[in-house]
C-alpha positions in Angstrom: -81.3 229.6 -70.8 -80.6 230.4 -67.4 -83.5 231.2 -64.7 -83.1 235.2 -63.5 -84.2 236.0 -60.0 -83.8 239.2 -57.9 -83.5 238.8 -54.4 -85.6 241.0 -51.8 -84.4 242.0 -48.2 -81.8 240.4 -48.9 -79.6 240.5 -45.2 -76.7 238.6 -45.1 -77.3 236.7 -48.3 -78.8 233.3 -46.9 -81.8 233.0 -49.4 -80.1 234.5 -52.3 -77.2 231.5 -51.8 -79.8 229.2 -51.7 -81.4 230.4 -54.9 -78.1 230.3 -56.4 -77.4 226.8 -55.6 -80.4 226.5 -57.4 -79.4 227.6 -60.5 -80.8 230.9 -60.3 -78.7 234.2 -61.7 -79.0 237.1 -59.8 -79.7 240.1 -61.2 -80.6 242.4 -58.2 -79.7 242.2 -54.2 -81.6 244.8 -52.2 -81.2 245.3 -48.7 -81.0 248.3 -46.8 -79.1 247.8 -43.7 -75.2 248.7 -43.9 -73.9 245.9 -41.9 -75.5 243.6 -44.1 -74.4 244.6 -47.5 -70.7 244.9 -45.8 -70.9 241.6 -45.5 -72.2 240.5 -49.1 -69.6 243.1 -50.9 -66.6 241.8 -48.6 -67.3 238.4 -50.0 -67.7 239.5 -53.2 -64.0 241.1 -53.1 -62.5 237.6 -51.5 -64.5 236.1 -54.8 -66.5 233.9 -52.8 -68.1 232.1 -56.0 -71.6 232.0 -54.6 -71.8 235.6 -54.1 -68.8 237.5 -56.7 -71.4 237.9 -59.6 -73.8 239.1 -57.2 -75.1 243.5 -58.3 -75.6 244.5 -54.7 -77.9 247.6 -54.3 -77.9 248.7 -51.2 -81.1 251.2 -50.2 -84.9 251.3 -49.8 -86.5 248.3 -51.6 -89.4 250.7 -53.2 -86.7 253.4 -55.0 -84.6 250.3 -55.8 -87.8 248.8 -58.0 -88.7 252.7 -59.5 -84.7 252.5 -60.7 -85.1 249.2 -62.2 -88.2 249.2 -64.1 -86.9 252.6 -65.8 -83.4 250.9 -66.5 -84.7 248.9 -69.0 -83.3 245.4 -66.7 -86.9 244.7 -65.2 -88.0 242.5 -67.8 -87.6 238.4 -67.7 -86.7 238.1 -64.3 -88.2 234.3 -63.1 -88.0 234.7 -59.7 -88.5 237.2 -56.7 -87.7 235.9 -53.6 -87.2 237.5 -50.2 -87.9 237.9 -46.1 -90.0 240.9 -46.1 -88.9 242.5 -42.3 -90.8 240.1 -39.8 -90.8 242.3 -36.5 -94.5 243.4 -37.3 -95.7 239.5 -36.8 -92.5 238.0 -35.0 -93.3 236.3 -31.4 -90.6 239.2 -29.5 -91.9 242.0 -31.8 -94.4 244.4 -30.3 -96.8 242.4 -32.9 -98.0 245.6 -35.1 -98.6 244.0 -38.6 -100.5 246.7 -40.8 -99.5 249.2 -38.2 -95.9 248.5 -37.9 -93.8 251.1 -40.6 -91.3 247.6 -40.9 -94.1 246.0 -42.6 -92.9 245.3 -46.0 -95.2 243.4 -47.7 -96.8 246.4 -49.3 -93.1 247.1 -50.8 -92.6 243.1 -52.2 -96.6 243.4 -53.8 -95.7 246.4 -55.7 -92.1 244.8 -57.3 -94.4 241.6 -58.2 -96.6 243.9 -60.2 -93.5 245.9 -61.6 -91.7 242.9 -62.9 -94.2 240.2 -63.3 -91.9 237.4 -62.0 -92.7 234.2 -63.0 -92.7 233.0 -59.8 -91.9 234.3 -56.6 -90.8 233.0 -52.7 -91.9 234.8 -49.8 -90.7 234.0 -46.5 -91.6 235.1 -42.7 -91.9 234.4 -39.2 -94.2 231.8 -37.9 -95.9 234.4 -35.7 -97.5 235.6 -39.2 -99.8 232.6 -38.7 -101.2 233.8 -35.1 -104.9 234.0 -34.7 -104.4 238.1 -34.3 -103.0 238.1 -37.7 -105.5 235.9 -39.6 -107.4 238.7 -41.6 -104.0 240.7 -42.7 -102.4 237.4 -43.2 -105.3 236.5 -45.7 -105.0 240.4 -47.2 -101.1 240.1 -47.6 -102.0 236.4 -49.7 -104.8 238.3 -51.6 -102.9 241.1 -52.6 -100.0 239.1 -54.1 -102.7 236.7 -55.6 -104.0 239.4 -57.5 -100.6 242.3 -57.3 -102.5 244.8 -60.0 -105.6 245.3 -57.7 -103.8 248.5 -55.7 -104.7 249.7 -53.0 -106.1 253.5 -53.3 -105.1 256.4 -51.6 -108.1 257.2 -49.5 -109.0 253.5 -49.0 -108.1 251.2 -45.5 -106.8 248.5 -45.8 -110.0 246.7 -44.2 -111.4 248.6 -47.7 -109.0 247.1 -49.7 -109.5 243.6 -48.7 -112.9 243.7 -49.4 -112.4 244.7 -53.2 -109.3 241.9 -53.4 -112.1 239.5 -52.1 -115.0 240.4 -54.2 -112.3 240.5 -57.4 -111.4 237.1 -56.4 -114.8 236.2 -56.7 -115.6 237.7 -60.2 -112.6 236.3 -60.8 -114.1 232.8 -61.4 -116.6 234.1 -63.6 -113.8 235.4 -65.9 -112.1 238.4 -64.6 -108.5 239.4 -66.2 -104.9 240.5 -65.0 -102.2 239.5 -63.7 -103.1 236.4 -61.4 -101.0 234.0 -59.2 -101.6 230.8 -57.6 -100.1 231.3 -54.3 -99.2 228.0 -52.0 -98.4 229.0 -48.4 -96.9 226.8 -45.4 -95.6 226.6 -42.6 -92.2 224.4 -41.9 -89.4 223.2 -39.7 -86.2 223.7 -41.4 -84.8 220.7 -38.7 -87.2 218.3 -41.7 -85.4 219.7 -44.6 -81.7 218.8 -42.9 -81.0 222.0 -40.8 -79.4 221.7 -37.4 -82.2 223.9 -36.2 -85.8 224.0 -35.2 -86.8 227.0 -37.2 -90.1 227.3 -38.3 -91.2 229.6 -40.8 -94.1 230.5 -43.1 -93.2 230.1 -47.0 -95.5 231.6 -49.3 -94.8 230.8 -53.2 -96.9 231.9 -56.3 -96.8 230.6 -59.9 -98.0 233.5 -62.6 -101.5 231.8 -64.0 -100.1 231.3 -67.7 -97.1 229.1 -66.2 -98.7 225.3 -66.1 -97.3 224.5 -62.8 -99.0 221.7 -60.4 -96.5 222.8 -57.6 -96.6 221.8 -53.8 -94.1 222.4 -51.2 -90.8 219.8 -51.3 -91.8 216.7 -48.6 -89.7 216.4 -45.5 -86.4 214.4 -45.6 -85.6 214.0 -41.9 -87.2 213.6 -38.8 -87.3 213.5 -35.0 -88.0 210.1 -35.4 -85.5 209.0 -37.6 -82.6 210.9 -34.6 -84.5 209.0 -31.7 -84.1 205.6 -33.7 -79.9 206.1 -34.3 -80.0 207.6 -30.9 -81.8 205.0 -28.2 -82.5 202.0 -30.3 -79.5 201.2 -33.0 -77.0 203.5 -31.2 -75.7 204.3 -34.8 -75.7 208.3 -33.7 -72.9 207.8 -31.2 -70.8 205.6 -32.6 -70.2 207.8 -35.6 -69.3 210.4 -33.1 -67.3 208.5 -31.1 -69.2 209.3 -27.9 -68.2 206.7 -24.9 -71.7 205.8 -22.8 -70.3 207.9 -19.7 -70.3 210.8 -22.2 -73.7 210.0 -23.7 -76.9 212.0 -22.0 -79.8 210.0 -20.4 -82.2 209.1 -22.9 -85.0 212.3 -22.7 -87.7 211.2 -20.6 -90.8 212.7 -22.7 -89.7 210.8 -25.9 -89.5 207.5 -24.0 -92.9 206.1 -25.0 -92.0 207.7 -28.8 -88.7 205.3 -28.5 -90.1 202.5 -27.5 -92.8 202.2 -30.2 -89.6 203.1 -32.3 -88.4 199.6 -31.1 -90.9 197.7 -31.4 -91.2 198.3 -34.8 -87.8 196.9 -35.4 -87.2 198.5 -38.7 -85.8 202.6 -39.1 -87.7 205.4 -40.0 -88.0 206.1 -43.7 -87.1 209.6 -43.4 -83.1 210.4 -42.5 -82.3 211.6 -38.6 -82.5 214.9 -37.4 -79.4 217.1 -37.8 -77.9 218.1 -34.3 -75.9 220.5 -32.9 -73.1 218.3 -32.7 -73.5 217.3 -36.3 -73.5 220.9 -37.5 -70.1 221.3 -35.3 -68.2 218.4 -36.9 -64.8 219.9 -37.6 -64.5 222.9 -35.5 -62.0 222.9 -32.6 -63.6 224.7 -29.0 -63.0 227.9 -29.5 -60.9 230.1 -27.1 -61.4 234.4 -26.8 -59.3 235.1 -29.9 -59.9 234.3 -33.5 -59.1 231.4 -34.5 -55.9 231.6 -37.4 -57.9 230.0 -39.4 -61.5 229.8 -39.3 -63.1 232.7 -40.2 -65.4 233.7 -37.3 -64.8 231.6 -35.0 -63.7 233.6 -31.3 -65.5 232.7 -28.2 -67.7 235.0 -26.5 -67.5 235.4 -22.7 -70.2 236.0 -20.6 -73.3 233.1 -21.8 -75.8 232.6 -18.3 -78.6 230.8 -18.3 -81.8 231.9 -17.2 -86.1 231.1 -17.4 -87.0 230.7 -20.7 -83.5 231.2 -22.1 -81.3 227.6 -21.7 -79.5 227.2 -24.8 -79.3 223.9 -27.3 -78.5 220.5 -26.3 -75.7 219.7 -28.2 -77.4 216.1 -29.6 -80.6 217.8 -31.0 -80.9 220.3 -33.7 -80.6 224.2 -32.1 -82.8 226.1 -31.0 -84.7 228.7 -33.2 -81.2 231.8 -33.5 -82.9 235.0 -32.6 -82.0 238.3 -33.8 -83.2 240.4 -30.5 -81.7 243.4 -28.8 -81.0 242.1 -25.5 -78.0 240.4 -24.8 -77.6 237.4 -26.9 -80.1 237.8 -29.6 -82.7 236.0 -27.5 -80.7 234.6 -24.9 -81.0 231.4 -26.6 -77.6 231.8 -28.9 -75.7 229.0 -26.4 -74.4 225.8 -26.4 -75.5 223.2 -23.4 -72.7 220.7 -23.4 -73.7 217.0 -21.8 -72.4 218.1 -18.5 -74.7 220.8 -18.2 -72.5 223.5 -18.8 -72.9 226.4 -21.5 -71.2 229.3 -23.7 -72.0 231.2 -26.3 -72.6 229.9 -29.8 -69.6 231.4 -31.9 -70.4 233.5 -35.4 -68.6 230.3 -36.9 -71.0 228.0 -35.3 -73.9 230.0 -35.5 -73.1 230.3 -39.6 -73.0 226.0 -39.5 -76.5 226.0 -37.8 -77.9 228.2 -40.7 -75.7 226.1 -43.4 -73.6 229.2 -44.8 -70.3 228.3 -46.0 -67.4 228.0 -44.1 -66.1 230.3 -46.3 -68.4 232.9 -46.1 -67.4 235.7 -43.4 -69.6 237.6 -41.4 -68.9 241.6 -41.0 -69.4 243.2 -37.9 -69.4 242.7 -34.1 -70.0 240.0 -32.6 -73.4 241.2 -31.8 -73.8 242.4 -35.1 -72.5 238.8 -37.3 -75.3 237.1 -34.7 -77.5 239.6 -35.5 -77.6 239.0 -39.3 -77.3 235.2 -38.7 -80.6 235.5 -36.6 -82.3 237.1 -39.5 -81.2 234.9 -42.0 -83.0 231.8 -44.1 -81.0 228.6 -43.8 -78.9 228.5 -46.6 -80.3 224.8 -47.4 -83.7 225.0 -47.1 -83.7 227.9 -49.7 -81.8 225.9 -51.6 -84.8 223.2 -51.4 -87.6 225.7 -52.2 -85.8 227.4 -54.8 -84.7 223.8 -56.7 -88.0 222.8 -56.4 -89.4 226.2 -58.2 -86.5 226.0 -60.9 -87.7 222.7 -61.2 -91.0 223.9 -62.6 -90.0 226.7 -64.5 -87.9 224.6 -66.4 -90.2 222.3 -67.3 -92.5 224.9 -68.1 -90.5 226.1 -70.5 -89.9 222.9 -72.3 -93.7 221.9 -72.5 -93.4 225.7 -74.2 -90.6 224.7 -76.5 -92.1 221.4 -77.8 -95.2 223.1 -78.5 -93.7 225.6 -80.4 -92.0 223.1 -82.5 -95.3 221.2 -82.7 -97.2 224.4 -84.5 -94.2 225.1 -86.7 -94.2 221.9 -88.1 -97.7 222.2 -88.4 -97.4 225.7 -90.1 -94.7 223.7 -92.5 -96.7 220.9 -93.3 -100.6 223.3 -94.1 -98.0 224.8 -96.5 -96.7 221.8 -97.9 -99.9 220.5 -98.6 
């Protein structure tokens, strides 16, 4: 049988195609913004086969759920996943939370408690995590730990933590509904193989009667690992074919970190860092018209540097892509070849760096394509969250099968006897 999900805030589609690598089937994608969907229904008419299947629902994630769960559709879904809107906690936003009308964690609780996923994936900006957000960032845990305790009309949200606390407590001593045991952490997507230093707060949940001993996937790659093929084998460049005059000096504050690396006089376990120049493998430099044949790929004049805003070395993983309102999402959006010199990251590139398929075009502006790409989850490590959940759904369902089989035999052989 095949695991159903429904994908939340969904933007340009970068979770969803990770949860569909995974094996999941999708049988809702609900984002609100225009642009956005534009670019997940012209996909779906070029067939894209990640996306062609996909029923695209394009509006306010609360009327979407009412429609649902009186459609008849809303039960065995497996999965919810999404971004809920991450301006109220991100590090540029005016940092709001609770008070912010973005915030759409209230929204994701309620579909939880309309369609009692089996699991679900949550994912947000690292800023949730701040020391200024540590009692809402325990409510918004609480509330999808225990989704049927709702919030009244008359009550603060200060009220309502304290009764999500105290049911927590009676909980132990026996208390009933639906319950689930949520894990949440905090990652760099550059140690799941991203070309990016992206950090962001995961936070997954198992419904109680599903026997799941989850934990979040272990890292695969490391800064280690790109210092060692970098400064000590020299592995990196040759495979890139960069001459030494080409190569950058070696970056002083890692040089006590490289020479422990060669004293130990064996590689790291994990693989290297994916890079900029990695993630670029393929594409020509673009010029200021689109390219015949890559989709997305037109250079954007106009790229300064500035404090606080430099770009991405081209040999280590980008920069975290912003989706701001000044300029360049962020400023940061830019290449910094060896020479010092910089441009803008195209749409094209800018897609590699968040690992969505070449084949997979972005509507809109410029401004608009980076916009959506800023917003997105890496493609991969969504992939790598939702395996991992799959994972344990499935096996949960086979433990389920063989006991099944177990008591029918049993039921066969009390009435043989």
């Amino acid at each position: 049988m095949t695991l159903q999900s429904v994908e939340l805030f969904a933007g340009a589609g970068g979770l969803a195609m990770g949860v569909a690598m995974a094996g999941f089937q999708s049988r809702g994608i609900v984002e609100w913004d225009r642009w956005a969907c534009d670019t997940v229904r012209q996909n779906k008419e070029r067939g894209h086969p990640l996306v062609e299947s996909w029923p695209v629902h394009e509006g306010d994630v609360r009327q979407w759920i009412r429609n649902f769960a009186g459609s008849g559709l809303a039960t065995g879904v497996d999965l919810v996943a999404g971004g809920p809107p991450c301006q109220p906690f991100s590090m540029g936003g005016k940092h709001r939370a609770f008070n912010d009308h973005r915030d759409m964690f209230p929204a994701a609780v309620e579909v939880v408690r309309t369609l009692r996923p089996r699991a679900f994936v949550f994912e947000n900006v690292k800023g949730l995590t701040r020391a200024s957000f540590h009692t809402y960032f325990q409510y918004i845990q609480l509330q999808l730990e225990w989704p049927e305790i709702v919030r009244r009309v008359d009550e603060s949200w200060n009220d309502h933590l304290a009764r999500l606390q105290s049911h927590k407590t009676k909980a132990r001593r026996g208390a009933v509904g639906l319950q689930y045991r949520v894990v949440t952490t905090l990652v760099n997507a550059a140690n799941f193989g991203v070309p990016q230093r992206r950090e962001r707060v995961f936070m997954v949940g198992f419904r109680s009667d599903v026997d799941a001993q989850w934990s979040f996937p272990r890292e695969t790659h490391s800064l280690d690992a790109l210092l060692h093929d970098q400064w000590v084998s020299g592995d990196y460049w040759e495979q890139h074919r960069v001459a030494k005059r080409h190569r950058p000096e070696m970056p002083a504050n890692h040089t006590g970190l490289i020479a422990r690396l060669r004293g130990l006089g064996l590689p790291p376990m994990h693989q290297p860092w994916q890079t900029v120049r990695d993630a670029l493998i393929g594409l020509p430099e673009p010029r200021e018209t689109e390219h015949p044949r890559i989709l997305n790929h037109r250079l954007q004049a106009g790229a300064r540097s500035y404090p606080g805003h430099t770009g991405s070395p081209l040999d280590l993983p980008a920069k975290t892509l912003k989706a701001g309102d000044h300029g360049v999402p962020g400023g940061e959006n830019m290449l910094v070849r060896p020479d010092g010199s910089i441009r803008y990251f195209t749409v094209r590139e800018s897609a590699r760096l968040q690992n969505f398929p070449d084949g997979y075009e972005l509507h809109g502006s410029w401004s608009e394509a980076m916009r959506q790409l800023g917003n997105a989850v890496p493609v991969r490590l969504g992939q790598v969250v939702a395996s991992s959940v799959a994972e344990h759904l499935l096996r949960d369902d086979e433990r389920r099968a063989v006991a099944a089989l177990k008591t029918d035999r049993d039921h066969v052989a009390r009435v043989a006897a």
